[in-house]
C-alpha positions as CSV (number, residue, x, y, z in Angstrom):
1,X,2.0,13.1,-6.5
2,X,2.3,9.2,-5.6
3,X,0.8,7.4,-2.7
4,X,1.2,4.2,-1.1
5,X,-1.5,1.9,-0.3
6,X,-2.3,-1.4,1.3
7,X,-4.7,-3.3,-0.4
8,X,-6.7,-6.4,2.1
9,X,-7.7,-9.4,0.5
10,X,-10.2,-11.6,2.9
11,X,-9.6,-14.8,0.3
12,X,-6.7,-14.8,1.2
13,X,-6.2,-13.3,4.4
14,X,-3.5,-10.9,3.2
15,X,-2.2,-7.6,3.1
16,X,-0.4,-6.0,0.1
17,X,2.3,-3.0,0.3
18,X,2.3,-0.9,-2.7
19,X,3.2,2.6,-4.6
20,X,1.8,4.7,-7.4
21,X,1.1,7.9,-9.2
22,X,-2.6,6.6,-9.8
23,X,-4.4,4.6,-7.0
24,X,-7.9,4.0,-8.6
25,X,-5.9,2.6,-12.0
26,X,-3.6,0.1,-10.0
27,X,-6.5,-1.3,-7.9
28,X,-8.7,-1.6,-10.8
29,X,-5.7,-3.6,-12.0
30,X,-5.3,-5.7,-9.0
31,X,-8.5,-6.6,-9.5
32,X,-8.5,-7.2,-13.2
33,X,-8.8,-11.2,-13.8
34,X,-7.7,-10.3,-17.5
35,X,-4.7,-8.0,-17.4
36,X,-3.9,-9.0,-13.8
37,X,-0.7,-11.3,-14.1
38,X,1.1,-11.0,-11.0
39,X,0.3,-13.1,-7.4
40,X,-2.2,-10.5,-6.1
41,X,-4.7,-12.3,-9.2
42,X,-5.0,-15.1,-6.5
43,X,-7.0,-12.2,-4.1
44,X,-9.4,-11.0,-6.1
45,X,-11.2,-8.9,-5.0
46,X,-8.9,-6.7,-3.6
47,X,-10.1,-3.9,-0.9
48,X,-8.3,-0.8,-0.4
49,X,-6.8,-0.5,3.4
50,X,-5.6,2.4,3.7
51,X,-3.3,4.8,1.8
52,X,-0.9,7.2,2.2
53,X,-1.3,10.6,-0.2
54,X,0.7,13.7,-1.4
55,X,4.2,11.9,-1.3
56,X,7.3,12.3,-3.7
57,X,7.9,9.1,-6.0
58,X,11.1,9.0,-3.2
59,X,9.0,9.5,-0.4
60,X,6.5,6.7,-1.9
61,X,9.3,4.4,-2.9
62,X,11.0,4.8,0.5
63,X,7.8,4.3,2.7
64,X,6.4,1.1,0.8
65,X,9.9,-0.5,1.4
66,X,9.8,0.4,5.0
67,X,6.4,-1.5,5.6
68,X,7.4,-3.9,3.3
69,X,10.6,-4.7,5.4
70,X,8.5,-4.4,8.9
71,X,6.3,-8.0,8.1
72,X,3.9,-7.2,10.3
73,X,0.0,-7.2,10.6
74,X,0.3,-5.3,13.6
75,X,2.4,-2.8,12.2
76,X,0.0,-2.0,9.6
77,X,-2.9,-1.8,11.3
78,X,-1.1,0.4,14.0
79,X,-0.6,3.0,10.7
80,X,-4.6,3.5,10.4
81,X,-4.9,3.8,14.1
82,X,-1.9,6.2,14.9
83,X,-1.5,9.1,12.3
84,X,1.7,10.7,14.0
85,X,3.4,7.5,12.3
86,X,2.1,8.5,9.0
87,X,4.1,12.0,9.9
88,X,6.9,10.2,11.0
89,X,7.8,8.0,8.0
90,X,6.6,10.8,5.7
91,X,9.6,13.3,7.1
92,X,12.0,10.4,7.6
93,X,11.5,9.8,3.4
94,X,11.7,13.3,2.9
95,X,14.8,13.0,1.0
């Protein structure tokens, strides 16, 4: 099973969008100054913001572009507030 998460960073003010089969591995990434070679270094530490469980790697894949593609603050925080648009995108990916 994959999830997608948002991750917070209060260095840097930011939100980031992503997917995978192993959340407590790619946030201990994220916030690995060693192995940690992509922009999301520059936010360390990295908090988790909410996730989204039990998806297909299509459903995953399909819903972090979605949020991705939606560029909004607002939008995100609206997913931790409203779980009927959790449902929503979960059948809309549904393959």
């Amino acid at each position: 099973m994959y999830s997608v998460y948002i991750l917070y960073s209060e260095k840097l003010q930011k939100f980031y969008i992503g997917f995978t089969g192993n959340f407590a591995k790619r946030l201990a990434f994220h916030n690995d100054l060693d192995r940690n070679d992509i922009w999301t270094r520059k936010g360390i530490p990295w908090i988790k913001y909410f996730e989204i469980t039990d998806l297909s790697e299509y459903q995953a894949r399909g819903i972090e572009r979605h949020i991705k593609r939606m560029k909004s603050k607002r939008y995100i925080e609206n997913l931790s507030r409203y779980p009927e648009m959790i449902e929503k995108l979960k059948v809309r990916y549904s393959g």
